[in-house]
Structure formats: C-alpha cells, structure tokens
ZADO-1210 file (C-alpha; in nm, 4 decimals, padded with zeros to 6 digits):
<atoms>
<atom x="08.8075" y="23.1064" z="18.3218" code="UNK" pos="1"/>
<atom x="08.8185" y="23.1370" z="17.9162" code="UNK" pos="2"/>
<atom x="09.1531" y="22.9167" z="17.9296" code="UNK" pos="3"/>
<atom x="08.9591" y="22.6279" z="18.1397" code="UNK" pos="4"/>
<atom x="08.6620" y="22.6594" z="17.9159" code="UNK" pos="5"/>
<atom x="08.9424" y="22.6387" z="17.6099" code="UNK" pos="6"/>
<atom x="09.0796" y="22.3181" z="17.7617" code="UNK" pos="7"/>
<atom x="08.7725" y="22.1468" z="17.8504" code="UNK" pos="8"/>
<atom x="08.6436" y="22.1628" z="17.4964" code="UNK" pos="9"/>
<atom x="08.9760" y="22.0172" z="17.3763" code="UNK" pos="10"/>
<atom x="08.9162" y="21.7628" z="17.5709" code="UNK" pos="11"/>
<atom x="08.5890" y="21.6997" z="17.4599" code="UNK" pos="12"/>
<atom x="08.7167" y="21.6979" z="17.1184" code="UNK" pos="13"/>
<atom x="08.9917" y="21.4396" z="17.1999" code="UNK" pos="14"/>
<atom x="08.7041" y="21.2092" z="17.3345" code="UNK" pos="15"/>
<atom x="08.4830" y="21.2442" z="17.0398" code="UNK" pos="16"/>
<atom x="08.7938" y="21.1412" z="16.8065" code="UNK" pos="17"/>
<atom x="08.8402" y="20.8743" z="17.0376" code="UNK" pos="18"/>
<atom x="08.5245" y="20.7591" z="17.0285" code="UNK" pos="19"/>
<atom x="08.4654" y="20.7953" z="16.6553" code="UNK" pos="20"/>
<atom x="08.8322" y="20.6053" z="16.5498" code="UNK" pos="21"/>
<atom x="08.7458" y="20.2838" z="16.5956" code="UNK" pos="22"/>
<atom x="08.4335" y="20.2709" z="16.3363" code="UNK" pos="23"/>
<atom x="08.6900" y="20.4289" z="16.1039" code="UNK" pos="24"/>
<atom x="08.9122" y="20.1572" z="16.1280" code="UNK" pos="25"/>
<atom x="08.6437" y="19.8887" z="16.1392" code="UNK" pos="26"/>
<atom x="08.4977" y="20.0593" z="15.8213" code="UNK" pos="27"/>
<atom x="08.9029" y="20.0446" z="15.6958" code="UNK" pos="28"/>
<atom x="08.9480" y="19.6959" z="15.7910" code="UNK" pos="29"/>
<atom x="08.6282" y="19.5548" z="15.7137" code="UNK" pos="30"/>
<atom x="08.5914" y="19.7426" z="15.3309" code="UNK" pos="31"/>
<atom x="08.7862" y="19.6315" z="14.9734" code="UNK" pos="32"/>
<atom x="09.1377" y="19.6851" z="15.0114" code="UNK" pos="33"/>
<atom x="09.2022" y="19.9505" z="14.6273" code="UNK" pos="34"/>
<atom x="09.5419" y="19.9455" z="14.4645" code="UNK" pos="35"/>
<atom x="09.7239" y="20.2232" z="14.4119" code="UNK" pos="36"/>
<atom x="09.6201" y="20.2020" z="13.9721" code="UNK" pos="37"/>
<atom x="09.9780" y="20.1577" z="13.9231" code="UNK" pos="38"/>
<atom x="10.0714" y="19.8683" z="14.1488" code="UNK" pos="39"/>
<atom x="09.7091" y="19.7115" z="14.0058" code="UNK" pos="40"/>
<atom x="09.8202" y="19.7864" z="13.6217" code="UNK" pos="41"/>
<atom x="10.1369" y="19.6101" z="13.7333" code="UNK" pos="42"/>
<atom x="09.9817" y="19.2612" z="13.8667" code="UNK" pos="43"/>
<atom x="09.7700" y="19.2592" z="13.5676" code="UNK" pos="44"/>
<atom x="10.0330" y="19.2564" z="13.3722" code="UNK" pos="45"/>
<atom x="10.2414" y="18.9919" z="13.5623" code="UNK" pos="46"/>
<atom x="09.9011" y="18.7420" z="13.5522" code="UNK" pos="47"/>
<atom x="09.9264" y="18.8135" z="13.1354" code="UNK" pos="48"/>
<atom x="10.2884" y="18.7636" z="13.1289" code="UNK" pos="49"/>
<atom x="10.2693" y="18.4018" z="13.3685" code="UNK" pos="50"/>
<atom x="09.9804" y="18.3174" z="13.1933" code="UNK" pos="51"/>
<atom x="10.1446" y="18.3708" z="12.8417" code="UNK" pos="52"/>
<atom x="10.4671" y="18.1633" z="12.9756" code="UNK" pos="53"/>
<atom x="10.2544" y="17.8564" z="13.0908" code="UNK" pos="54"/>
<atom x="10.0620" y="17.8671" z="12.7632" code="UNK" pos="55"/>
<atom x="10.3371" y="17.8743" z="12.5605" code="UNK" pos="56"/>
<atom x="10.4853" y="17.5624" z="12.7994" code="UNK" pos="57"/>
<atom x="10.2194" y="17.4128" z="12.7990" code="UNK" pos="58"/>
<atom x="10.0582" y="17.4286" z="12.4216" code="UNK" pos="59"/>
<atom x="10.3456" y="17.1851" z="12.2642" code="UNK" pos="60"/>
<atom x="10.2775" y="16.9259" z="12.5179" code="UNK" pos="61"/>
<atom x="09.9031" y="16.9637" z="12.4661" code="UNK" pos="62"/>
<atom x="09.9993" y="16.9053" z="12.0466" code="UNK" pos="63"/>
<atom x="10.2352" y="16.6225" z="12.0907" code="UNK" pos="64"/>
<atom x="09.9083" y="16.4734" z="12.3707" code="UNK" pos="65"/>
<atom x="09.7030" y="16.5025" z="12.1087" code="UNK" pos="66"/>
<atom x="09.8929" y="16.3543" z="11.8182" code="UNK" pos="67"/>
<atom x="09.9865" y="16.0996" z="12.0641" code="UNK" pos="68"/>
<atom x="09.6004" y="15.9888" z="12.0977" code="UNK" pos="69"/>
<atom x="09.5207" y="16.0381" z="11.7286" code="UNK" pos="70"/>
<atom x="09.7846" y="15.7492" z="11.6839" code="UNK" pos="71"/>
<atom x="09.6872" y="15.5599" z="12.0020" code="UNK" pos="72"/>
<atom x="09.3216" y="15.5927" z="11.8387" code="UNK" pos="73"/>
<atom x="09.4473" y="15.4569" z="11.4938" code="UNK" pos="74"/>
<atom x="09.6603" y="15.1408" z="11.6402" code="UNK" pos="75"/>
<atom x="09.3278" y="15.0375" z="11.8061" code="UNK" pos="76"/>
<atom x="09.1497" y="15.0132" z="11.5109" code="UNK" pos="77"/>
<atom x="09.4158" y="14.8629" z="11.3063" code="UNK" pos="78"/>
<atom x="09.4285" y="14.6135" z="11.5875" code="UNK" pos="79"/>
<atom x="09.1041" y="14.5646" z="11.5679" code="UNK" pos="80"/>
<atom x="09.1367" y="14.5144" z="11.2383" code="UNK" pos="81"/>
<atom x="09.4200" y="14.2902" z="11.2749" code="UNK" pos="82"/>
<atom x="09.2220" y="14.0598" z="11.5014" code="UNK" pos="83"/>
<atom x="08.9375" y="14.0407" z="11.2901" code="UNK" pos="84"/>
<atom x="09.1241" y="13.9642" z="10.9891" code="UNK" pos="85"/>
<atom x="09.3367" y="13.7057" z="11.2155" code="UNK" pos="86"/>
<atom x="09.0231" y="13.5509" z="11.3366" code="UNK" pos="87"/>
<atom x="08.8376" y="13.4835" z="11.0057" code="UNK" pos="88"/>
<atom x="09.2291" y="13.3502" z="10.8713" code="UNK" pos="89"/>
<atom x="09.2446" y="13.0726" z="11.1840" code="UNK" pos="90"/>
<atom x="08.8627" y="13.0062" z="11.0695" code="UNK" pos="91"/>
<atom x="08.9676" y="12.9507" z="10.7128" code="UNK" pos="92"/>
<atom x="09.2873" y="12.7676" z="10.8198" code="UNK" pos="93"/>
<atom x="09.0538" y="12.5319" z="11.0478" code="UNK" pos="94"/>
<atom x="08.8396" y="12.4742" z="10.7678" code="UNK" pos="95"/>
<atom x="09.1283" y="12.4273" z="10.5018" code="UNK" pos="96"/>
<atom x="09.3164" y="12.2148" z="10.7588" code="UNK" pos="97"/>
<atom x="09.0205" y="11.9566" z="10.7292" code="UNK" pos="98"/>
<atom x="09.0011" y="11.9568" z="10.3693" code="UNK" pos="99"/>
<atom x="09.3656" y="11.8979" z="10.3071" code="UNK" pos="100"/>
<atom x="09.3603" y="11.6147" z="10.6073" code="UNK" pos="101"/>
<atom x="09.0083" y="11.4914" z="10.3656" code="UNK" pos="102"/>
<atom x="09.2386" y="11.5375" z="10.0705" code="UNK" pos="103"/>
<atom x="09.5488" y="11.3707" z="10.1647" code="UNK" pos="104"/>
<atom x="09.3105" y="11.0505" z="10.2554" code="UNK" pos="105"/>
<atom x="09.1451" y="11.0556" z="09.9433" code="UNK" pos="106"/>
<atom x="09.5610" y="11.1028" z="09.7652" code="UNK" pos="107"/>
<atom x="09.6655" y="10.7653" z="09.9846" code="UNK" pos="108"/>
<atom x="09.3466" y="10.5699" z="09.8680" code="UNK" pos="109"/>
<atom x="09.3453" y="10.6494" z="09.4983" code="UNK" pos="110"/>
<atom x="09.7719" y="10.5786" z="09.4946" code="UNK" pos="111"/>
<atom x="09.7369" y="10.2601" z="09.6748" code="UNK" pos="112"/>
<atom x="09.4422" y="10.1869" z="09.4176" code="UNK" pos="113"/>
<atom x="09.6394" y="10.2654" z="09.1262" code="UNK" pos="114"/>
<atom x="09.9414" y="10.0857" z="09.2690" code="UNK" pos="115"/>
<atom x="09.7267" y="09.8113" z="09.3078" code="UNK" pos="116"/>
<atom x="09.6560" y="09.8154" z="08.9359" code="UNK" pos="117"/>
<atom x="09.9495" y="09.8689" z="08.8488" code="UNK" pos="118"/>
<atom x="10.1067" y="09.5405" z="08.9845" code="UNK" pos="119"/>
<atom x="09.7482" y="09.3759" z="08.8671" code="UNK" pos="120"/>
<atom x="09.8625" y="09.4515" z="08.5053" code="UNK" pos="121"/>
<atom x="10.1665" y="09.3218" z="08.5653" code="UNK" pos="122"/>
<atom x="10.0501" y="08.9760" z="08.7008" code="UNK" pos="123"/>
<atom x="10.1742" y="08.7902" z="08.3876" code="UNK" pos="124"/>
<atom x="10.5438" y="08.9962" z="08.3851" code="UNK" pos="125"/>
<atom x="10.8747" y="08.8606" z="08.4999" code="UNK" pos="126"/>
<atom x="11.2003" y="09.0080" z="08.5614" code="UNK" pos="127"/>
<atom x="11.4926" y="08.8361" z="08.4486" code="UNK" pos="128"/>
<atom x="11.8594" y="08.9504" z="08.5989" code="UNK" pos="129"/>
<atom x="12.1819" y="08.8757" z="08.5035" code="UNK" pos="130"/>
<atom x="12.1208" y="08.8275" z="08.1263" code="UNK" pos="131"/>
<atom x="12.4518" y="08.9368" z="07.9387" code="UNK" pos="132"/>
<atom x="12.4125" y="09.2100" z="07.7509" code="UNK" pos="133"/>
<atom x="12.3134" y="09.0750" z="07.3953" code="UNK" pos="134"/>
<atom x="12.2533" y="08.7192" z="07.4622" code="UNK" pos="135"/>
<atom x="11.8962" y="08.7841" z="07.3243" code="UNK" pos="136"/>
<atom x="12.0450" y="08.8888" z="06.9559" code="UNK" pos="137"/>
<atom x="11.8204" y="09.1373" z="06.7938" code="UNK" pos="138"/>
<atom x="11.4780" y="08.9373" z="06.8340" code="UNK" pos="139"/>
<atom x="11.4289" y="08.9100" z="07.1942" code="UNK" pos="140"/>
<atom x="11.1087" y="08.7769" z="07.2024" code="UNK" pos="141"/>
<atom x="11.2367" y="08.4348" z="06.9530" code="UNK" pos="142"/>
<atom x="11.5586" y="08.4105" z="07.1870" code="UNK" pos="143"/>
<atom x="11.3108" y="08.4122" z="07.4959" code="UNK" pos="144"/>
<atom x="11.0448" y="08.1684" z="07.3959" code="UNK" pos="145"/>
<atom x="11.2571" y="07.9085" z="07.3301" code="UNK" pos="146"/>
<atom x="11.5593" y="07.9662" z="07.6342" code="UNK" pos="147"/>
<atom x="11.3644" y="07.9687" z="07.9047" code="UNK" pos="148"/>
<atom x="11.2287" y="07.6357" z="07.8686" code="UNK" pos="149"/>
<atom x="11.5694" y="07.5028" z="07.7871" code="UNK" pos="150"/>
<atom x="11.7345" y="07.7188" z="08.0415" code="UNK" pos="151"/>
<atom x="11.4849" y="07.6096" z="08.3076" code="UNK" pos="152"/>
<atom x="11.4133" y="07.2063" z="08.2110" code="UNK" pos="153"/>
<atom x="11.0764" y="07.2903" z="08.1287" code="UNK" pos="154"/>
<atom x="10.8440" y="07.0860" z="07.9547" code="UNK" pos="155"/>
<atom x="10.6487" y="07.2554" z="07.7260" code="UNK" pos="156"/>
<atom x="10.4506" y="07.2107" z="07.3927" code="UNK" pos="157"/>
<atom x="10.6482" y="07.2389" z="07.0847" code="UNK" pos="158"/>
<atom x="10.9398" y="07.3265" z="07.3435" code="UNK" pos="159"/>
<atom x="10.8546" y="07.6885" z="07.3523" code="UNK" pos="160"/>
<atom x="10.6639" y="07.9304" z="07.5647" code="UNK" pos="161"/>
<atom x="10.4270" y="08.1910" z="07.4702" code="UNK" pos="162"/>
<atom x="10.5562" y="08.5706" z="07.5086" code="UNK" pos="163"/>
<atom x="10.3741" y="08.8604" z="07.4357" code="UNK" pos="164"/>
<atom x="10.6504" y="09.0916" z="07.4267" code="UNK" pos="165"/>
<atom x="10.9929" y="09.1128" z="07.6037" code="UNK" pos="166"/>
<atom x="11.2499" y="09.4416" z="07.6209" code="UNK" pos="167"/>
<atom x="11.5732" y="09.5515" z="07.8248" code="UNK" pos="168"/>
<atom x="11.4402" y="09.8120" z="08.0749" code="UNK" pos="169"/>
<atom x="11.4482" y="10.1609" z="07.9791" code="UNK" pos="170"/>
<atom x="11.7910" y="10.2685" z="08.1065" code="UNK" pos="171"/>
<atom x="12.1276" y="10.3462" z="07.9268" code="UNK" pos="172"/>
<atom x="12.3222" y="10.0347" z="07.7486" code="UNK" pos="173"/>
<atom x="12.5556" y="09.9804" z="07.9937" code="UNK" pos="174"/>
<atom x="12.9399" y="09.9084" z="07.9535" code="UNK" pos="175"/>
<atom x="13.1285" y="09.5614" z="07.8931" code="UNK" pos="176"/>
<atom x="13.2104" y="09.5690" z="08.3117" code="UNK" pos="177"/>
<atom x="12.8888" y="09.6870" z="08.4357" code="UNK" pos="178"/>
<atom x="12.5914" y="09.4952" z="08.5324" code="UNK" pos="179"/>
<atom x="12.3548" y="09.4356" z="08.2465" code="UNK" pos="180"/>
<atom x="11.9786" y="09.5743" z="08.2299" code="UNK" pos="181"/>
<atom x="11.7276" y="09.3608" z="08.3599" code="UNK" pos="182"/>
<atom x="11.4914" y="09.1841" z="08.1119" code="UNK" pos="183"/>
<atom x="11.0914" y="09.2789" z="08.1226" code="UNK" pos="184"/>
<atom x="10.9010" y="08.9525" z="08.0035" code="UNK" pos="185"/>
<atom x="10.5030" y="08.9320" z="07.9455" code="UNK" pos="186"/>
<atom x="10.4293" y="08.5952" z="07.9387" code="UNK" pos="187"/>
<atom x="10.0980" y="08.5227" z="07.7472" code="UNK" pos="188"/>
<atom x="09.9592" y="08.2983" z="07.9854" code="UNK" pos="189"/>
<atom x="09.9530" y="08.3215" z="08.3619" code="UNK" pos="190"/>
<atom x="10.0156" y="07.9619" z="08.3719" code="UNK" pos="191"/>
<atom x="10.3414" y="07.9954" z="08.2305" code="UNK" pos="192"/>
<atom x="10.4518" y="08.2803" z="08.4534" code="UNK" pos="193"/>
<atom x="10.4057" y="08.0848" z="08.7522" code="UNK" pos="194"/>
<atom x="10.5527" y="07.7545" z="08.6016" code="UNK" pos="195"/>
<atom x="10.9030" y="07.9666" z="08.5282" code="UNK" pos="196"/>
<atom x="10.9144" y="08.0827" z="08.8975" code="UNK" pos="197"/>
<atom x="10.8590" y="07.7927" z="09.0340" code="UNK" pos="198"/>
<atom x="11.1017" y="07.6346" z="08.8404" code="UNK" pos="199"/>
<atom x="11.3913" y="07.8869" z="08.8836" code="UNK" pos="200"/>
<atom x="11.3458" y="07.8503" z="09.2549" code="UNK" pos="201"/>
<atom x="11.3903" y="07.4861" z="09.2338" code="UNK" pos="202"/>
<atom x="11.6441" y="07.4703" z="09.0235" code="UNK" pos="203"/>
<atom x="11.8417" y="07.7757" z="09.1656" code="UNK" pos="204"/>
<atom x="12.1432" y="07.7581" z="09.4003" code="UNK" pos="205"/>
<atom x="12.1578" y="08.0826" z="09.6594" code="UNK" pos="206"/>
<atom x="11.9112" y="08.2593" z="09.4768" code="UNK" pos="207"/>
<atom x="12.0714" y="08.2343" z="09.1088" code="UNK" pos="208"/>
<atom x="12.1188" y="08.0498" z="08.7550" code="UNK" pos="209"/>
<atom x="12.4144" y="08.0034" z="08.5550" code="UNK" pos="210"/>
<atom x="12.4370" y="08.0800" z="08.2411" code="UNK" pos="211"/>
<atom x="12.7976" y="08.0675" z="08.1544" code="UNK" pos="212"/>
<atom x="12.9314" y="08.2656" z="08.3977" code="UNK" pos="213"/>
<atom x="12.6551" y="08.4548" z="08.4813" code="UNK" pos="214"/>
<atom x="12.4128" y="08.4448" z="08.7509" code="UNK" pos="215"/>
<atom x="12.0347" y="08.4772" z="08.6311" code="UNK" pos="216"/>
<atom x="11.7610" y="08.5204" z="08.8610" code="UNK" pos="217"/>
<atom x="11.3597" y="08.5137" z="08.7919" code="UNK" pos="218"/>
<atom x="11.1456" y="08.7883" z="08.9546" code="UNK" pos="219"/>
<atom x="10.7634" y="08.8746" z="08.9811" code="UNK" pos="220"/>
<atom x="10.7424" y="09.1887" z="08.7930" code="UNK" pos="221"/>
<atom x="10.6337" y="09.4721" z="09.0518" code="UNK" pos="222"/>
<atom x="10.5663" y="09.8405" z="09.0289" code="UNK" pos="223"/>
<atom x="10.8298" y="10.0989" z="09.1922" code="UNK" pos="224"/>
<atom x="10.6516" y="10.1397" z="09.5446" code="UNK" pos="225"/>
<atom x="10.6130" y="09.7569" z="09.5947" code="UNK" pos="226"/>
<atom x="11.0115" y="09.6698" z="09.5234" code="UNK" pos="227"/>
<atom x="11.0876" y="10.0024" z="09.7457" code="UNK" pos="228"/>
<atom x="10.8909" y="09.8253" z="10.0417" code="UNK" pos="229"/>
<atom x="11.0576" y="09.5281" z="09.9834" code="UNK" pos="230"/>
<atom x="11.4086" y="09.6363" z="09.9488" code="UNK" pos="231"/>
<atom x="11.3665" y="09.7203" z="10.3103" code="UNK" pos="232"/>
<atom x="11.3543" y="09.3611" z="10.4588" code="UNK" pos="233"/>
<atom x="11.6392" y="09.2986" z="10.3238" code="UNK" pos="234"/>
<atom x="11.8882" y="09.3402" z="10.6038" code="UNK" pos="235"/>
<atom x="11.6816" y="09.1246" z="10.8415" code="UNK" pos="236"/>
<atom x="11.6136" y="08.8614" z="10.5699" code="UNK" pos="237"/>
<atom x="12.0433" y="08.8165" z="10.6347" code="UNK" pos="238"/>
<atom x="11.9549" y="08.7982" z="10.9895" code="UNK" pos="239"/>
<atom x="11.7021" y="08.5101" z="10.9380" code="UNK" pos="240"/>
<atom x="11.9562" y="08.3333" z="10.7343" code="UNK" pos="241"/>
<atom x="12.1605" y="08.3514" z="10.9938" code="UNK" pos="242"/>
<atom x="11.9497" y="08.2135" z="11.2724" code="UNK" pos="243"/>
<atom x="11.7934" y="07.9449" z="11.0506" code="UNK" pos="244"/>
<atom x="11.4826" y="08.0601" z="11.0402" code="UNK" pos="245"/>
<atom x="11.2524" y="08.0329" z="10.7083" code="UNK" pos="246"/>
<atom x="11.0667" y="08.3381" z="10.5551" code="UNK" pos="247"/>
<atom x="10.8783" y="08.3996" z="10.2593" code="UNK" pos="248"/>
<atom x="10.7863" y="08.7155" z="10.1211" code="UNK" pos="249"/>
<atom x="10.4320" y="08.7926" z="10.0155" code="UNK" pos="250"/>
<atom x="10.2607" y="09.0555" z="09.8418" code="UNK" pos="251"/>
<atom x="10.2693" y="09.3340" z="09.8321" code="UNK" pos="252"/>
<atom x="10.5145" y="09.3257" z="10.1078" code="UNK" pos="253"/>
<atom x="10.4865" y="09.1410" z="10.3877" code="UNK" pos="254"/>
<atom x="10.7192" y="08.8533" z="10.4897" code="UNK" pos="255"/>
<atom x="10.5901" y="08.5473" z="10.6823" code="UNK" pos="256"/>
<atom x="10.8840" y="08.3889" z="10.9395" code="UNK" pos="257"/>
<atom x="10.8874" y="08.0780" z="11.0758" code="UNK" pos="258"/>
<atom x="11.1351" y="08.0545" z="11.3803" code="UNK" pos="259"/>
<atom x="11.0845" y="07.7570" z="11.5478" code="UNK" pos="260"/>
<atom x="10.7309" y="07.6653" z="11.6164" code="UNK" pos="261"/>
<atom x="10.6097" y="07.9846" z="11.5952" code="UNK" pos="262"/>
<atom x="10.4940" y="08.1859" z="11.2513" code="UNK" pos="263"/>
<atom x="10.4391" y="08.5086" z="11.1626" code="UNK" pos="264"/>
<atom x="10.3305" y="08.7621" z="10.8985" code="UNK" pos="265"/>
<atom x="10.4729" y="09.0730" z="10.9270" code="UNK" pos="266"/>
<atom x="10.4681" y="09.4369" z="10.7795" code="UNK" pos="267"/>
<atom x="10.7599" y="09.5551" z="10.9122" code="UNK" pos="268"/>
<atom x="11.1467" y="09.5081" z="10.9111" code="UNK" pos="269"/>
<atom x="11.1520" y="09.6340" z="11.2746" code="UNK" pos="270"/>
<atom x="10.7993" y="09.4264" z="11.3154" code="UNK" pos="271"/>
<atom x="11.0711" y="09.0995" z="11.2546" code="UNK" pos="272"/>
<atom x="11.3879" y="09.2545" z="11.4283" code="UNK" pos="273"/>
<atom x="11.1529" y="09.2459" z="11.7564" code="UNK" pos="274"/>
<atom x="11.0336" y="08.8777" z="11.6652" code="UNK" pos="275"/>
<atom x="11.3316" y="08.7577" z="11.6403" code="UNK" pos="276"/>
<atom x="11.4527" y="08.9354" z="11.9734" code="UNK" pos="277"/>
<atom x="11.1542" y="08.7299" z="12.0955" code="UNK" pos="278"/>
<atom x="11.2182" y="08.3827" z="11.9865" code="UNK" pos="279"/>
<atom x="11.5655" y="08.3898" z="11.8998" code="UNK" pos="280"/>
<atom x="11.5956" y="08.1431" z="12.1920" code="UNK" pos="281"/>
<atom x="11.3497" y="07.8837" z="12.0382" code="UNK" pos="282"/>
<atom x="11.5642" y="07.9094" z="11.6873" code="UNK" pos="283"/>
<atom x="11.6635" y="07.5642" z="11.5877" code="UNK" pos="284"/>
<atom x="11.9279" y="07.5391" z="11.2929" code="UNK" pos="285"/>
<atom x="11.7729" y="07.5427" z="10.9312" code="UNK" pos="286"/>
<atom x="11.8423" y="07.6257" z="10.5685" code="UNK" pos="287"/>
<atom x="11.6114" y="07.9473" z="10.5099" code="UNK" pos="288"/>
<atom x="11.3486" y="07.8879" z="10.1737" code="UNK" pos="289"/>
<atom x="11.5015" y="08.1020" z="10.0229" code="UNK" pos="290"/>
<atom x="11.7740" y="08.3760" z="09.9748" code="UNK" pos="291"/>
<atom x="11.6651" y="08.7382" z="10.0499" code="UNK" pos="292"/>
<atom x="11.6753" y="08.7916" z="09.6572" code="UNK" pos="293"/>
<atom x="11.4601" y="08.4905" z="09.5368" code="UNK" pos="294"/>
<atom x="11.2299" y="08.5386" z="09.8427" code="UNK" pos="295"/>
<atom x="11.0822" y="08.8412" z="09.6363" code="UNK" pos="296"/>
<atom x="10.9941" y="08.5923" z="09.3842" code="UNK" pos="297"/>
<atom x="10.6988" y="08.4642" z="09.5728" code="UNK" pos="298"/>
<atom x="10.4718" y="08.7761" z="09.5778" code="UNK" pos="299"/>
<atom x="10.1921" y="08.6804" z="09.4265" code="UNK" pos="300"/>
</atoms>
C-alpha cells in the first residue's frame, strides 16, 4: 500500500508540471528575449564599428555635396549677374544703336552740305588738261589771260580775260614723258567761265584742243566726291557712243540720255545699262554731244 500511495503522488506531481509548463513557456515566449552580456557587448560594438565605416564613406561625399552646392550657389548669382549686366548692355546698345543711326544721318547731311559748298565756291574754276609742262613760263596768270582767248577764238575786250589766280595742282612736277599737271583757273567773272566752255566744246574735236601736239581739254572745276561719281559713267558713256545715242552730264552727277525718242535723267551707271537694254531697239544712228571726257564739262 505505501508503494501505490508513492506512485500515485508521482503522478500527481507529473500532472501538476504538466499543467504548470505551458504558462512557463508562454511567460518565455511572450517576455524580452536578454543577451548573454557578452554576445550584447559584441553587437554593440559591431553597430559602432558599421556605423564608423559608413561615416567615414559617407562624410567625403557629404564635403565634396556640399562644395558642389556652394559653387552651384555662386554660378547662379554670377549668372544672375551676368544677365543683368547683359540686359542693361542690349538696353544701352538699343539706345546707342539709334544715336549712331541719328548720327550717321546728321554725317551724310552736313558732307553733302559742305560738298555742296564746296563745288559752289568753285563755280567760277576751270580745269585745263593737257597743258605742257611750262608753257605758262613763270607768270601763269599773264600767260593765261591772254591764251585762252587766242587759243579759243574768243572775242574779248582788250583781247584778254580776267583771272583771279591760276596754279598747277598740288602734285609732284612730273617727268619730260609723263602727263603734265592739270591747270586750276579762277576766272573773275562767271561770265567768262561759261563763255570758255562753251567755246572749247565747239571748237573741240573728240573731246580735245591742240596745242602743238598736245591735246587740251576745258573742265568745270569740281570737288573730289563729284569727279569720283562721275568717273563712274564712264564705261557706259562708250556704250552710248556706240549705239548713237546723245547724253549729257549734269550736276552733280547725273547724265541725261536721249536714245531715240525717249529721254532720260539718270543717277546711275547701271540706272543707263538697263535703259539702254530697254530701248536699244529704238536706237537710230547718231554722233553722241559729246565725248565721255567733255560731257563732264557741262555740270553746271
């Protein structure tokens, strides 16, 4: 009887355990898991040492981001800069633009006017060519009063005409074979002036005198800019010769064309290349008025 007695209180025991086992391993499962202190000391050190590592990756990159945006930061206001500055430059530009535009105007009008006054105040000048070299002797203005009028059959009182003043132009003497220096003559009289072109044209033959062997020619006195524009007919003067037609040149410089029935003034030598394109049809044979040299003799 003891030994049943012994056995059933085992048993009892067992069931108790059994019964009390599965709060203890709720209360195990369900409760904060505790490191052994040495495993714990362990991870703590691991997180220091990863955390150390990415640091130390990641704190150069974090520099060179920053000095990377300090510089982004100082571009855009140096841009900014740069288009403000740009800005007030294209307003100044705009602004300058119409000033020089108001300026370059105000240059073309005051040369033309002083061109204009220019060939005003030389109204009562001609231009003699061909001239040898010192035919005039040493008083020009003697030799001049009294040649001309004997030179060009004019009639004159006391068989002389009035000159102010008379000189070679302002170039170097040149030698025995070289073309001699046009004469500047200022006739006192406007009268005069006009009388001695008229005459030379009349009495010319293709555009020249003879004197001796040379060939003399009477111009209107121009400025610089007015025989520049007129030099540049001269290649379709030789075409009006050619056709027959008659021109006359005008001042400043314009020339007038006659081909056929039709006339014109024009500006331009490609203003008379195009009119005689046009009429070259209607041309009829003719002697021209003049040759392309003593055509610049009736300018005024």
């Amino acid at each position: 009887m003891p030994r049943t007695a012994k056995k059933t209180e085992k048993k009892d025991s067992s069931s108790t355990a059994s019964v009390d086992s599965p709060e203890r391993e709720e209360g195990e499962t369900g409760g904060d898991f505790e490191l052994n202190p040495a495993m714990a000391k362990a991870f703590q050190h691991m997180t220091e040492t990863i955390s150390k590592t990415i640091d130390a990756k990641l704190d150069p990159l974090a520099e060179l981001v920053h000095i990377q945006s300090e510089q982004l930061e100082n571009c855009k206001t140096r841009l900014d800069e740069a288009e403000r500055r740009i800005a007030s430059s294209e307003d100044l530009t705009e602004r300058l633009q119409a000033r020089v535009l108001k300026l370059e105007s105000q240059v073309t009008s005051l040369t033309e006017h002083v061109d204009d006054l220019e060939n005003r105040g030389r109204r009562k000048n001609i231009r003699i060519i061909g001239l040898p070299e010192g035919a005039e002797g040493s008083d020009t203005v003697s030799f001049l009063q009294k040649w001309i009028p004997e030179f060009l059959h004019l009639q004159t009182k006391g068989g002389y005409v009035k000159i102010e003043r008379a000189h070679r132009t302002l170039a170097p003497r040149p030698g025995v074979k070289e073309r001699p220096r046009p004469l500047v003559v200022r006739m006192h009289n406007f009268g005069d002036k006009q009388r001695i072109l008229d005459a030379s044209r009349k009495s010319s033959v293709n555009g020249s005198l003879l004197f001796g062997n040379a060939k003399i020619s009477f111009y209107q006195d121009f400025s610089a800019a007015v025989l520049r524009k007129r030099r540049e007919f001269d290649s379709v003067k030789y075409r009006l010769q050619e056709i027959g037609a008659r021109y006359a040149m005008l001042y400043p410089a314009k020339l007038r064309v006659t081909i056929g029935n039709a006339t014109r003034i024009l500006d331009t030598p490609a203003a008379v290349s195009d009119f005689i394109s046009e009429k070259d049809r209607h041309v009829r044979p003719a002697t021209s008025v003049d040759s392309p040299t003593s055509n610049s003799l009736t300018g005024d």
